[in-house]
PDBQT receptor file of N, H, CA, C and O in Angstrom, charges set to zero:
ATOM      1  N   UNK A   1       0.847  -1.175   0.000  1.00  0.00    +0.000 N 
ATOM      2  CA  UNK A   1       0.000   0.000   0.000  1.00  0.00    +0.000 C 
ATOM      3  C   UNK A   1       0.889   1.233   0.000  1.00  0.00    +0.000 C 
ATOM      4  O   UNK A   1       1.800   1.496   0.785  1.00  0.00    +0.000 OA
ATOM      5  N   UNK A   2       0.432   1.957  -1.062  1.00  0.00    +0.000 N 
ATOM      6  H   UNK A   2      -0.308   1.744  -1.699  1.00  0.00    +0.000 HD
ATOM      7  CA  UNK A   2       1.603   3.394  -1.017  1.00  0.00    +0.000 C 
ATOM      8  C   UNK A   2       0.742   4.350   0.048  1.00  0.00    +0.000 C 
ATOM      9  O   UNK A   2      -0.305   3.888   0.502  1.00  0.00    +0.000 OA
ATOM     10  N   UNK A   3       1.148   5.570   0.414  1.00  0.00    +0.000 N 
ATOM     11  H   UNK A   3       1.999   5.945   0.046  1.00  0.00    +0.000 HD
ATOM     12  CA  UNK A   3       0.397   6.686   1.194  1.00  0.00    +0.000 C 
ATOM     13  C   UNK A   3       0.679   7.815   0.028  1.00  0.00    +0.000 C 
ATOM     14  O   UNK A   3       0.660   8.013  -1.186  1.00  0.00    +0.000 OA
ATOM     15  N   UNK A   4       0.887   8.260   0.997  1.00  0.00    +0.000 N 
ATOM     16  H   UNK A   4       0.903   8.099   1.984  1.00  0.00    +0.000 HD
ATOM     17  CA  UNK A   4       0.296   9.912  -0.099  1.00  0.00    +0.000 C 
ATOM     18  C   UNK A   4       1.621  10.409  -0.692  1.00  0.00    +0.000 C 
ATOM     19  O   UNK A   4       1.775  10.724  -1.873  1.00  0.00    +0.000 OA
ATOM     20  N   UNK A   5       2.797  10.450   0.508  1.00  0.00    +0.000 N 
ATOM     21  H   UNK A   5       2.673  10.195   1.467  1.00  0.00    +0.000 HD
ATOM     22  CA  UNK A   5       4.268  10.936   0.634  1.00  0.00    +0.000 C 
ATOM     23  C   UNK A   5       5.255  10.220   0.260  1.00  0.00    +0.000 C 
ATOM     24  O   UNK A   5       6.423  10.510   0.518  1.00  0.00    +0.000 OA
ATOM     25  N   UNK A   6       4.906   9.246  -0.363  1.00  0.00    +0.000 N 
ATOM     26  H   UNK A   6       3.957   9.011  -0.572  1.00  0.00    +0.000 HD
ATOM     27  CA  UNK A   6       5.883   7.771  -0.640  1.00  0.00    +0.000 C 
ATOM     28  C   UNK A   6       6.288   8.297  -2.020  1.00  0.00    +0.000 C 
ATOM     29  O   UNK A   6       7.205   7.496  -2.200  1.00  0.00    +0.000 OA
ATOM     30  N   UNK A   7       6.287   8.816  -2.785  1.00  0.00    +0.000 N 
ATOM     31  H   UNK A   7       5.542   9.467  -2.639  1.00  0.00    +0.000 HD
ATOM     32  CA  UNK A   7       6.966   9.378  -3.859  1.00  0.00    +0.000 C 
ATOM     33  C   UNK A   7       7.614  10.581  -3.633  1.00  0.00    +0.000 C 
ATOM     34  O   UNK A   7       7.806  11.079  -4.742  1.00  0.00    +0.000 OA
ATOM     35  N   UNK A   8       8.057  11.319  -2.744  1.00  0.00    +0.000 N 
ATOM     36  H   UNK A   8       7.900  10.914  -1.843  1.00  0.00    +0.000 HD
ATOM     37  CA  UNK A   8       8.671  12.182  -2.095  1.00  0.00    +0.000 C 
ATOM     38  C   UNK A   8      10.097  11.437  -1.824  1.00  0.00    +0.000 C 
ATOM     39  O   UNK A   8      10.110  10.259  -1.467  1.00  0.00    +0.000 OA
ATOM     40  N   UNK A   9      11.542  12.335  -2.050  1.00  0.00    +0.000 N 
ATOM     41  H   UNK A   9      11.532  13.292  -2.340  1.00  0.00    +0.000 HD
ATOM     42  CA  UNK A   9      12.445  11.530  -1.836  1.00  0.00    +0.000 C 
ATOM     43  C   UNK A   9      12.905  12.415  -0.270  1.00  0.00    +0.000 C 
ATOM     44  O   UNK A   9      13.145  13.614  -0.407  1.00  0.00    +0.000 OA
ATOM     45  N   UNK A  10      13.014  11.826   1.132  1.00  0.00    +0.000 N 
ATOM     46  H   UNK A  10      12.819  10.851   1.243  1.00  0.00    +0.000 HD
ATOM     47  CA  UNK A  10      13.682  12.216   2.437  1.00  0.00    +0.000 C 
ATOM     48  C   UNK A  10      12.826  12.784   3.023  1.00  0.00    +0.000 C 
ATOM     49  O   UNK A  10      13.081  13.330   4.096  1.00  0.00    +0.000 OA
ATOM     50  N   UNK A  11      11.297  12.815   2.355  1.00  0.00    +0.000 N 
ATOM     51  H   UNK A  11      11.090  12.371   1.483  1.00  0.00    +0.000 HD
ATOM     52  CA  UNK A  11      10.162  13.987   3.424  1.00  0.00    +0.000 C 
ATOM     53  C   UNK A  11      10.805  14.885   3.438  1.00  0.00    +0.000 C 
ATOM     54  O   UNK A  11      11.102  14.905   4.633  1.00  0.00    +0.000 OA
ATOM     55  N   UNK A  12      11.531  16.120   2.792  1.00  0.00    +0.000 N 
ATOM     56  H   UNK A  12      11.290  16.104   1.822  1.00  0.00    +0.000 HD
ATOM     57  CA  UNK A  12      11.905  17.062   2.874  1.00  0.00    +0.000 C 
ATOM     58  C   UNK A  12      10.828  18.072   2.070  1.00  0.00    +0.000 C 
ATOM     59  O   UNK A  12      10.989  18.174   0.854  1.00  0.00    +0.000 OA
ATOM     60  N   UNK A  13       9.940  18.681   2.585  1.00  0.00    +0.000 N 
ATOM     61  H   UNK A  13       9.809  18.598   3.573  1.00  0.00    +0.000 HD
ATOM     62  CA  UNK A  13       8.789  20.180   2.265  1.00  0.00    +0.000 C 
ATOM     63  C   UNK A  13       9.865  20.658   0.793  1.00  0.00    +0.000 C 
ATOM     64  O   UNK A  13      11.070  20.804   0.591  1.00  0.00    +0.000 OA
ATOM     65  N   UNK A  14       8.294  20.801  -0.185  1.00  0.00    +0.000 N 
ATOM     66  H   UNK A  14       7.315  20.682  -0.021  1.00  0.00    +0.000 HD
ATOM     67  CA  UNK A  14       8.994  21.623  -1.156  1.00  0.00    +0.000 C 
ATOM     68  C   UNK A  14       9.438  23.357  -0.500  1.00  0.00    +0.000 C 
ATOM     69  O   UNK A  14       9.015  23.816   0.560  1.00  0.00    +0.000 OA
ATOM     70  N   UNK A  15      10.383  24.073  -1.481  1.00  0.00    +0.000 N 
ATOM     71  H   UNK A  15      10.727  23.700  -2.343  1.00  0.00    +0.000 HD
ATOM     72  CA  UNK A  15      10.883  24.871  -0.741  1.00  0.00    +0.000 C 
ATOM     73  C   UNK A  15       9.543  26.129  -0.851  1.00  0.00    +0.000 C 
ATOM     74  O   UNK A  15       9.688  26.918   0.082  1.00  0.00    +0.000 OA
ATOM     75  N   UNK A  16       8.530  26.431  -1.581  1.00  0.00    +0.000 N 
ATOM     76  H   UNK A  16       8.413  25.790  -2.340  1.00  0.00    +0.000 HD
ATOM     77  CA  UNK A  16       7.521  27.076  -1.520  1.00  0.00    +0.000 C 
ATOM     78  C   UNK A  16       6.468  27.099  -0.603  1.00  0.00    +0.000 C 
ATOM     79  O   UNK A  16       5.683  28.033  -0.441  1.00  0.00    +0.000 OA
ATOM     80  N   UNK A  17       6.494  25.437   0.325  1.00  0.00    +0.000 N 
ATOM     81  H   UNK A  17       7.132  24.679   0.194  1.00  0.00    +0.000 HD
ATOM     82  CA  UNK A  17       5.344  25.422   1.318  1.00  0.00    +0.000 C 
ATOM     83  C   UNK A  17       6.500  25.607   2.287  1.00  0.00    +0.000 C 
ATOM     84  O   UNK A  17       5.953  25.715   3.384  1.00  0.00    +0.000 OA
ATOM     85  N   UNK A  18       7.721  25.693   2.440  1.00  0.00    +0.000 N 
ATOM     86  H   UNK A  18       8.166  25.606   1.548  1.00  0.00    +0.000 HD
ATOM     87  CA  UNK A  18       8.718  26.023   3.681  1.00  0.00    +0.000 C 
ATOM     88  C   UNK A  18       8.381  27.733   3.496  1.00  0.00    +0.000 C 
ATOM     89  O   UNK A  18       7.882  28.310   4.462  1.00  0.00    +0.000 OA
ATOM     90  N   UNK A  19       8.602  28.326   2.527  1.00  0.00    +0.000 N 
ATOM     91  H   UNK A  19       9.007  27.857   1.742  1.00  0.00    +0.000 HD
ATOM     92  CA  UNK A  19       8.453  29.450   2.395  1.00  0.00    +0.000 C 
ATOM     93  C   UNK A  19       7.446  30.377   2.950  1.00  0.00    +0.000 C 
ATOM     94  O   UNK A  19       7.614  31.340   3.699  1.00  0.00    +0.000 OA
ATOM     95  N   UNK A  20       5.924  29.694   2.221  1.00  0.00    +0.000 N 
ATOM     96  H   UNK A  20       5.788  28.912   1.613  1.00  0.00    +0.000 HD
ATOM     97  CA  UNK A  20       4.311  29.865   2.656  1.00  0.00    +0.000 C 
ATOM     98  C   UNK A  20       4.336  30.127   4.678  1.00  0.00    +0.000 C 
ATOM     99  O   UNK A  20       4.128  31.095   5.410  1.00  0.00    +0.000 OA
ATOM    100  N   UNK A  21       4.679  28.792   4.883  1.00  0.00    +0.000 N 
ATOM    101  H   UNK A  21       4.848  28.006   4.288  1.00  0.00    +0.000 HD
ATOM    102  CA  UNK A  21       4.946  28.571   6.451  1.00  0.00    +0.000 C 
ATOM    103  C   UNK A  21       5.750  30.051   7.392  1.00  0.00    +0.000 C 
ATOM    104  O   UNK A  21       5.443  30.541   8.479  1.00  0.00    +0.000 OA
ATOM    105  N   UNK A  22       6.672  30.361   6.569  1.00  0.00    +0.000 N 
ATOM    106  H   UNK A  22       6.922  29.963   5.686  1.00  0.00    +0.000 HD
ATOM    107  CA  UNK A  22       7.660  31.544   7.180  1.00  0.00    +0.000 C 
ATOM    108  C   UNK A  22       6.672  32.354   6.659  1.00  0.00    +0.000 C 
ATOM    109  O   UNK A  22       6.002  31.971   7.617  1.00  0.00    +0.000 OA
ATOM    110  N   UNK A  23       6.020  33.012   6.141  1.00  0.00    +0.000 N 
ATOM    111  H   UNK A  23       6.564  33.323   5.363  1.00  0.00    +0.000 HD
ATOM    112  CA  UNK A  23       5.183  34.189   5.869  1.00  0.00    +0.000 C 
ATOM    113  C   UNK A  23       4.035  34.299   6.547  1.00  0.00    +0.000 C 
ATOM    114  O   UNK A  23       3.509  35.380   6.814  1.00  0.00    +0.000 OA
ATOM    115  N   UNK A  24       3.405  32.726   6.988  1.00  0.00    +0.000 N 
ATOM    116  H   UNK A  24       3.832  31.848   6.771  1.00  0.00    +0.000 HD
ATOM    117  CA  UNK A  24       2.277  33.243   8.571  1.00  0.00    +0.000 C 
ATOM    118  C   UNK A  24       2.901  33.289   9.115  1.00  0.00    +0.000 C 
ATOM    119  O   UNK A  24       2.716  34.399   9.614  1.00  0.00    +0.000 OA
ATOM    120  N   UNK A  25       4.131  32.691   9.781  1.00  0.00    +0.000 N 
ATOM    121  H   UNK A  25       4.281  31.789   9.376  1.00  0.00    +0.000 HD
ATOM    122  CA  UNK A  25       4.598  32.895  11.099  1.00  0.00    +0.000 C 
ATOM    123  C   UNK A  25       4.769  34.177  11.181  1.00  0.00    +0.000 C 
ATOM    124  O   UNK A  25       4.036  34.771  11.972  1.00  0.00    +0.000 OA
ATOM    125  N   UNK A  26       5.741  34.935  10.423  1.00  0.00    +0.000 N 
ATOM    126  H   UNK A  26       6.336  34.451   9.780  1.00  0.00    +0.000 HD
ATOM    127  CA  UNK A  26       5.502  36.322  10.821  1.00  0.00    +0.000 C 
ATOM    128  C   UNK A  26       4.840  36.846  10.684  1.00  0.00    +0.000 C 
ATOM    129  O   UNK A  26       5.096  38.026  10.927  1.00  0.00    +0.000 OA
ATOM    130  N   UNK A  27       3.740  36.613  10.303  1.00  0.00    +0.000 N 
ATOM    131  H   UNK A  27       3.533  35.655  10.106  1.00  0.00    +0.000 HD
ATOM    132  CA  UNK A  27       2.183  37.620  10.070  1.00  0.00    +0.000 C 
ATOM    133  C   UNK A  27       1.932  37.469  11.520  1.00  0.00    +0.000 C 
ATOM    134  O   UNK A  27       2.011  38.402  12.320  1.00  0.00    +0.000 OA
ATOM    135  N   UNK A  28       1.559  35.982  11.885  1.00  0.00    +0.000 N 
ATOM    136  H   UNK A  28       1.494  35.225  11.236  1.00  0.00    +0.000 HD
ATOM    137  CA  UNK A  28       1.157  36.033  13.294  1.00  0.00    +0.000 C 
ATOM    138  C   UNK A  28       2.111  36.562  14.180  1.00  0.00    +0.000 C 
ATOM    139  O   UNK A  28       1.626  37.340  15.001  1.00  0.00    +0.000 OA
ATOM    140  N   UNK A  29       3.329  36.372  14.261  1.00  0.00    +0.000 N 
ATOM    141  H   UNK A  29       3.723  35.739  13.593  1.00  0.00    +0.000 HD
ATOM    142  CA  UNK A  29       4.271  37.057  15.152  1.00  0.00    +0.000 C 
ATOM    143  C   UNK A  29       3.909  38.787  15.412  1.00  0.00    +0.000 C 
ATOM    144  O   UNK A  29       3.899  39.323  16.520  1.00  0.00    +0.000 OA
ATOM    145  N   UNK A  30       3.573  39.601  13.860  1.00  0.00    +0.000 N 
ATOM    146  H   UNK A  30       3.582  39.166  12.959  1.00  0.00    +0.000 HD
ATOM    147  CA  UNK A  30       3.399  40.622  14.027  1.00  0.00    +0.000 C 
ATOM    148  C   UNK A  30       2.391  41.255  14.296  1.00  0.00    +0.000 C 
ATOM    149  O   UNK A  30       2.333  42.448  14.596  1.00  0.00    +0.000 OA
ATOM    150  N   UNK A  31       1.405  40.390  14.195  1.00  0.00    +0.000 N 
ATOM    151  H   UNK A  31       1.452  39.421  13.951  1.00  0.00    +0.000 HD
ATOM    152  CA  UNK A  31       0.275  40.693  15.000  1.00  0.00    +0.000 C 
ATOM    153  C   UNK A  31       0.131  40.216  16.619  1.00  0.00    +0.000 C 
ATOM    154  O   UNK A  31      -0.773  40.549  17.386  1.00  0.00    +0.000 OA
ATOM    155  N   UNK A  32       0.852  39.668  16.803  1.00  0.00    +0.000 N 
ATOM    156  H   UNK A  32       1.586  39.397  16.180  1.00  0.00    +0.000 HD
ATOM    157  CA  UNK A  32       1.336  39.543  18.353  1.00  0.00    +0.000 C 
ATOM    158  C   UNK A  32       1.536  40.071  18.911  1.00  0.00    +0.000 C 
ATOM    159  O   UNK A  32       0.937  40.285  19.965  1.00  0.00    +0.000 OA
ATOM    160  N   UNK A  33       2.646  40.658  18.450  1.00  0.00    +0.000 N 
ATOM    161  H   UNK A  33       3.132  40.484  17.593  1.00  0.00    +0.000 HD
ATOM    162  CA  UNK A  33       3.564  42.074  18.502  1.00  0.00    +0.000 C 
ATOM    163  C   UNK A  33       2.482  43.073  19.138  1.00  0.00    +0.000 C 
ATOM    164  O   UNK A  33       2.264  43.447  20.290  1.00  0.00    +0.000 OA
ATOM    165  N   UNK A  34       1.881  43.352  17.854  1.00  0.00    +0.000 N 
ATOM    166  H   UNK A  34       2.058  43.048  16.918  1.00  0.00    +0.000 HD
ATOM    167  CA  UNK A  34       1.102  44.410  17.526  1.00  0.00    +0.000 C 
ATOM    168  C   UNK A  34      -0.408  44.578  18.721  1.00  0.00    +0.000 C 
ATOM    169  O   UNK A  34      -0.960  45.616  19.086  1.00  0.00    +0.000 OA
ATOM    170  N   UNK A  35      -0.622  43.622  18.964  1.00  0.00    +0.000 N 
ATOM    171  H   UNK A  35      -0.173  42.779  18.668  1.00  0.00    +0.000 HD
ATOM    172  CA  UNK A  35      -1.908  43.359  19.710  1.00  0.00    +0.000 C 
ATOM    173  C   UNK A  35      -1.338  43.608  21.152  1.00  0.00    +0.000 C 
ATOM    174  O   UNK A  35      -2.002  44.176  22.019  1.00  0.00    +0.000 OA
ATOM    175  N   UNK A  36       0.005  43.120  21.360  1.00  0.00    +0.000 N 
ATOM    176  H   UNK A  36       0.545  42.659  20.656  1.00  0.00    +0.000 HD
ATOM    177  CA  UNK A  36       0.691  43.590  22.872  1.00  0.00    +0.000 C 
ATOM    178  C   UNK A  36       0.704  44.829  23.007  1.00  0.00    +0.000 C 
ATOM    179  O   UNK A  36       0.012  45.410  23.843  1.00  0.00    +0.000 OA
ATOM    180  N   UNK A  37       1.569  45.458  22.127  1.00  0.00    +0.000 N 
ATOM    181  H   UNK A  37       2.132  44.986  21.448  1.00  0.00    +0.000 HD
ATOM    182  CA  UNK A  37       1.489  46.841  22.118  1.00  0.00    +0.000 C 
ATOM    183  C   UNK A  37       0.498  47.868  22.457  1.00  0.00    +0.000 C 
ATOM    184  O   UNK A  37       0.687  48.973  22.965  1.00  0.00    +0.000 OA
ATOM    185  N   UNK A  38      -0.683  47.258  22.056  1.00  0.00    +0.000 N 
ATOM    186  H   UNK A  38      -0.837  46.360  21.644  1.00  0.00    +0.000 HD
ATOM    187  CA  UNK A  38      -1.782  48.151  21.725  1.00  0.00    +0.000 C 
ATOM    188  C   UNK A  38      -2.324  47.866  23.431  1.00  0.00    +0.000 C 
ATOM    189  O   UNK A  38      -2.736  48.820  24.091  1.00  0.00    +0.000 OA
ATOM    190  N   UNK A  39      -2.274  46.689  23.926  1.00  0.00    +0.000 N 
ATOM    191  H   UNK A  39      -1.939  45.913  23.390  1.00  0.00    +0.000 HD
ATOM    192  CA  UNK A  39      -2.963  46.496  25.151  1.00  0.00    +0.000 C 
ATOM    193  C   UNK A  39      -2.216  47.234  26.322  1.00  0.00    +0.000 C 
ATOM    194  O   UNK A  39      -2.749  47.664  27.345  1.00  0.00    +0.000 OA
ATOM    195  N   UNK A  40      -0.731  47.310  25.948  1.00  0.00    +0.000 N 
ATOM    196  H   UNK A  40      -0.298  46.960  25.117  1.00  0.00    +0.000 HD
ATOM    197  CA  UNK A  40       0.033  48.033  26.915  1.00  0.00    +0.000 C 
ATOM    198  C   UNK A  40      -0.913  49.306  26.825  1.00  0.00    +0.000 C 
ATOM    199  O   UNK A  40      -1.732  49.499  27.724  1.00  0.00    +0.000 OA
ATOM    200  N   UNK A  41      -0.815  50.104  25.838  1.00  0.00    +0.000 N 
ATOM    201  H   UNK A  41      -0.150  49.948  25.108  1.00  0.00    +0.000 HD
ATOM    202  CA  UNK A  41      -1.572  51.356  25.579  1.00  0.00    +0.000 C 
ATOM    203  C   UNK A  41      -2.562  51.228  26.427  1.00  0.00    +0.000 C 
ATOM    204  O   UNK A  41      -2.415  51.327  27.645  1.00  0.00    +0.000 OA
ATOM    205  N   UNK A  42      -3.805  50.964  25.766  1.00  0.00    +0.000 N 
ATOM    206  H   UNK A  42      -3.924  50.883  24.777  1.00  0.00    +0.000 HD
ATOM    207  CA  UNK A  42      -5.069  50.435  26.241  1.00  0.00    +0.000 C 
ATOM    208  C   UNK A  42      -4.870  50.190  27.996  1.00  0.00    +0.000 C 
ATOM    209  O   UNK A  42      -5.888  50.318  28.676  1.00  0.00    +0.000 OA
ATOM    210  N   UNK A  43      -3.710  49.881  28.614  1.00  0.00    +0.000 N 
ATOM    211  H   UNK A  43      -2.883  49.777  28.061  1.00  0.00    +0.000 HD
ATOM    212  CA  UNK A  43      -4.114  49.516  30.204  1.00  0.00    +0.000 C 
ATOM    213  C   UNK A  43      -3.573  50.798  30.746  1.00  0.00    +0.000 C 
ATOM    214  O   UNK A  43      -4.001  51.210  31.824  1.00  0.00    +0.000 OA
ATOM    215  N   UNK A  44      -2.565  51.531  30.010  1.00  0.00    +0.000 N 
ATOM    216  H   UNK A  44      -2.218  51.196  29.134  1.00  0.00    +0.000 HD
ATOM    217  CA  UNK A  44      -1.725  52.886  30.543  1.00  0.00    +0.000 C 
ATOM    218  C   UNK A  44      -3.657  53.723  30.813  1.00  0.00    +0.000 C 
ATOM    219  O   UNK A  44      -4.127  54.100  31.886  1.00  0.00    +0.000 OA
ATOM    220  N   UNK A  45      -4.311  53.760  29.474  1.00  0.00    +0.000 N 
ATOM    221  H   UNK A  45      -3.929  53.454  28.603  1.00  0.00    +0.000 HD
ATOM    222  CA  UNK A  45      -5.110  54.816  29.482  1.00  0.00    +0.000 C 
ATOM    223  C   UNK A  45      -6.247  54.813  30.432  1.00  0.00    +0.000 C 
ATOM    224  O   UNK A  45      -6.823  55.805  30.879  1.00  0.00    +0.000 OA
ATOM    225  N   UNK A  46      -6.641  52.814  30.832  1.00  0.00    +0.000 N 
ATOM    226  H   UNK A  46      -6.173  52.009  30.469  1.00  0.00    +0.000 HD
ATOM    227  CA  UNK A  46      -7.687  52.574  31.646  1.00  0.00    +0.000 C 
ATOM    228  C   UNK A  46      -7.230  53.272  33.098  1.00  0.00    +0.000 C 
ATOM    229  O   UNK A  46      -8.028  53.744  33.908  1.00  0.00    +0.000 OA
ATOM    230  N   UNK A  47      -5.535  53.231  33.281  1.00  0.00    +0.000 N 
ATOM    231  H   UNK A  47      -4.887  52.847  32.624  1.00  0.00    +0.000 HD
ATOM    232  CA  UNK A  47      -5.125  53.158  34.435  1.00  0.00    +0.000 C 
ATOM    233  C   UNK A  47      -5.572  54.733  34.593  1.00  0.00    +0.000 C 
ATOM    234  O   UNK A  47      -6.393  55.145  35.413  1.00  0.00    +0.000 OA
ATOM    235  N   UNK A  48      -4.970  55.397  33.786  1.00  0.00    +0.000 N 
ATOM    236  H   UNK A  48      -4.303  55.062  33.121  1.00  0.00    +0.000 HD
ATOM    237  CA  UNK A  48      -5.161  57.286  33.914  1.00  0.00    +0.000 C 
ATOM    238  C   UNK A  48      -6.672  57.860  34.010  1.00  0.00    +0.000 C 
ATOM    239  O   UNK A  48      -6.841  58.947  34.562  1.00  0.00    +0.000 OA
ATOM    240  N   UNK A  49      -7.980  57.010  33.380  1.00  0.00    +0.000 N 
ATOM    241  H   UNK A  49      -7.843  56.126  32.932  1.00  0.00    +0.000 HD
ATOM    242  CA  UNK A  49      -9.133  57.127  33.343  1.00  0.00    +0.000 C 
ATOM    243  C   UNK A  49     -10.185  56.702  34.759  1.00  0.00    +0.000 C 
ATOM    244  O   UNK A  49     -11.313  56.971  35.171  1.00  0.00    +0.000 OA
ATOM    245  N   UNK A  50      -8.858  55.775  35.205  1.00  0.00    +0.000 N 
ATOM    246  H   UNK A  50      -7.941  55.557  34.870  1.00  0.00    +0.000 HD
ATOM    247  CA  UNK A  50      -9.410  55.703  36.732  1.00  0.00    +0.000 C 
ATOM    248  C   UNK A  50      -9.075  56.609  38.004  1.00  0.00    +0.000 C 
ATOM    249  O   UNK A  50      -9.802  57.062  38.889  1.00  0.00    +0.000 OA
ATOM    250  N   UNK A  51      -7.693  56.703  37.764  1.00  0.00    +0.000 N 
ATOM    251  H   UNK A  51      -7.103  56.335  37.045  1.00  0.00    +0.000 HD
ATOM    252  CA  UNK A  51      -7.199  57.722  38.854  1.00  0.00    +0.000 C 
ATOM    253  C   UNK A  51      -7.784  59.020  38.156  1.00  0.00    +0.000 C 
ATOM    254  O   UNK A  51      -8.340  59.706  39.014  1.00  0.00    +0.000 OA
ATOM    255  N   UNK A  52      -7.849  59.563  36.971  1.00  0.00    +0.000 N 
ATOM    256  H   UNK A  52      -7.398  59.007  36.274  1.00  0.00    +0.000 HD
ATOM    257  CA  UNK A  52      -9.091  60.521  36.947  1.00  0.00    +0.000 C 
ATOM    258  C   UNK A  52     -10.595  60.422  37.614  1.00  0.00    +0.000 C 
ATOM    259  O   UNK A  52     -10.824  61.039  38.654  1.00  0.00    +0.000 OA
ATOM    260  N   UNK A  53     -11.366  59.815  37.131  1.00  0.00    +0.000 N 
ATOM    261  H   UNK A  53     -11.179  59.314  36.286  1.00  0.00    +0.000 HD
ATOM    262  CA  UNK A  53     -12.404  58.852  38.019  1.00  0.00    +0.000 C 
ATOM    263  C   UNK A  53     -12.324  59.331  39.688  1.00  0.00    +0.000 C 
ATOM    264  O   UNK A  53     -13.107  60.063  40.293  1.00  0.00    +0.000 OA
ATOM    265  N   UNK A  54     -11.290  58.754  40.109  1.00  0.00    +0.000 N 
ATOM    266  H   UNK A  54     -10.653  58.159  39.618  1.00  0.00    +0.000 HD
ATOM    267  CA  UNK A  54     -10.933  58.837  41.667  1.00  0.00    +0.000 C 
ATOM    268  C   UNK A  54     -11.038  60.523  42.103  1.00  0.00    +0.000 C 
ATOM    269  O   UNK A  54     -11.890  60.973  42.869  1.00  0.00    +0.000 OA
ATOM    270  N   UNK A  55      -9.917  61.358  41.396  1.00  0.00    +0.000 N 
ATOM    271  H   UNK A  55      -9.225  60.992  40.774  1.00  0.00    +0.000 HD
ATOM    272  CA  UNK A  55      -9.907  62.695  41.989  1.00  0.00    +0.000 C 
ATOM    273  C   UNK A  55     -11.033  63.237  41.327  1.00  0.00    +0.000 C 
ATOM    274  O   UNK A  55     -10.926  64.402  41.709  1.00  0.00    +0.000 OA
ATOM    275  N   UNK A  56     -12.319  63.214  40.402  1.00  0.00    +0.000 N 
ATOM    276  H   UNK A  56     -12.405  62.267  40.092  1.00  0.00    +0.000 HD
ATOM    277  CA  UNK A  56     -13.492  63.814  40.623  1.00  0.00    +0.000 C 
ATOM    278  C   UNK A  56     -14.399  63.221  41.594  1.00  0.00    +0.000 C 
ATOM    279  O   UNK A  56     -15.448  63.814  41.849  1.00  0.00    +0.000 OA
ATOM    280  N   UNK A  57     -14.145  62.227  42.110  1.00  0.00    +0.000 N 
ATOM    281  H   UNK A  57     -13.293  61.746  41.903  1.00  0.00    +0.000 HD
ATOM    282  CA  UNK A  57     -15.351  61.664  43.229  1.00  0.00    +0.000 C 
ATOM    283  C   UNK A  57     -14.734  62.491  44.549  1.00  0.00    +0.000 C 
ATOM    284  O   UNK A  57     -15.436  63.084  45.369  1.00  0.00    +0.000 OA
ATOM    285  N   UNK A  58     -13.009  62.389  44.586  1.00  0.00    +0.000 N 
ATOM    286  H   UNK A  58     -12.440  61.907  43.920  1.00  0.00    +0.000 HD
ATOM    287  CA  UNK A  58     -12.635  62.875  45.950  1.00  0.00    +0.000 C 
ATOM    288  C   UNK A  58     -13.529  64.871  45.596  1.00  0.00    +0.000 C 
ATOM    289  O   UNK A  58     -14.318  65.429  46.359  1.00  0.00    +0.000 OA
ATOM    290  N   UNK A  59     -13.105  65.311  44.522  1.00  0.00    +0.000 N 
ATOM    291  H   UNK A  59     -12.464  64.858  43.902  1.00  0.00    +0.000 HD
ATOM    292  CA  UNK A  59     -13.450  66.572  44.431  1.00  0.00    +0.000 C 
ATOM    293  C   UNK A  59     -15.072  66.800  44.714  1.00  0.00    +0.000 C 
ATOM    294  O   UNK A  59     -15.521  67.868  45.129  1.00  0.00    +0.000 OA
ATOM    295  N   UNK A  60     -15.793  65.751  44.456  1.00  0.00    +0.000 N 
ATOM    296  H   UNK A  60     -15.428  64.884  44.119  1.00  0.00    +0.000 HD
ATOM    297  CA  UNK A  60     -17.365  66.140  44.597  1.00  0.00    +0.000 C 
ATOM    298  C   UNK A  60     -17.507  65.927  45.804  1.00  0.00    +0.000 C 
ATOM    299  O   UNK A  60     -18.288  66.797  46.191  1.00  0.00    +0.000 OA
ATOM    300  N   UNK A  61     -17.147  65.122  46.867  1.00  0.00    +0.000 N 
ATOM    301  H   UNK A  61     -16.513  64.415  46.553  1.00  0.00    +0.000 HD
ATOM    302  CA  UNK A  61     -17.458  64.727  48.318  1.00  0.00    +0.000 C 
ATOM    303  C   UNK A  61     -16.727  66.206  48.992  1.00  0.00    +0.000 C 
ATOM    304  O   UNK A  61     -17.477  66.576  49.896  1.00  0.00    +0.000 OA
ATOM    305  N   UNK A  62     -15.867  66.894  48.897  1.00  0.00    +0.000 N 
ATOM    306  H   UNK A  62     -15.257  66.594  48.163  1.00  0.00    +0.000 HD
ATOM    307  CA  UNK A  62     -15.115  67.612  49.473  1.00  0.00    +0.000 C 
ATOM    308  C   UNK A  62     -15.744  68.762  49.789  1.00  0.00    +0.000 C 
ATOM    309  O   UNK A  62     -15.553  69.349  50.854  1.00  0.00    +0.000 OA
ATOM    310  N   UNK A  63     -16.732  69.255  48.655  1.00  0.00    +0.000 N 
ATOM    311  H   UNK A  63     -16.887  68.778  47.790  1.00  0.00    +0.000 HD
ATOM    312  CA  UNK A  63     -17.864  70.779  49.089  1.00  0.00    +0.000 C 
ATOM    313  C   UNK A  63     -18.802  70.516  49.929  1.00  0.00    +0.000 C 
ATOM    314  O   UNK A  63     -19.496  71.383  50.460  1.00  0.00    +0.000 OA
ATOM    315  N   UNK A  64     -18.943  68.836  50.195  1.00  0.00    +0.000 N 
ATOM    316  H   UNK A  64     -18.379  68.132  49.763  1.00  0.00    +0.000 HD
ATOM    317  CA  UNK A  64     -20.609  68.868  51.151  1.00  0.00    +0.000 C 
ATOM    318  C   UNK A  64     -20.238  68.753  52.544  1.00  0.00    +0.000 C 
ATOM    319  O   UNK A  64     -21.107  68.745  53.416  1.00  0.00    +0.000 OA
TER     320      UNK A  64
């Protein structure tokens, strides 16, 4: 019984699907990247939107 890869000489990937393979990886890598980045952002601004938050509640309790 042959399989699918048995006419292949060493299982060695043609060099176009080795290629294909390296071009998601860095797609996904750079969207990795990219999605970290953005969340660092994204937690700096939640962080500043809260301690804002904080000194208008301290400022509204303070006149009564």
């Amino acid at each position: 019984m042959v399989g699918f890869g048995a006419n292949r000489r060493g299982g060695r990937l043609p060099s176009f699907v080795f290629v294909a393979l390296l071009v998601v990886i860095g797609i996904l890598a750079f969207n990795c990247w990219n999605a970290s980045s953005r969340q660092a952002l994204l937690q700096e601004e939640v962080a500043e939107l809260q301690s804002q938050a904080k000194r208008t509640e301290v400022a509204r309790r303070r006149p009564e």
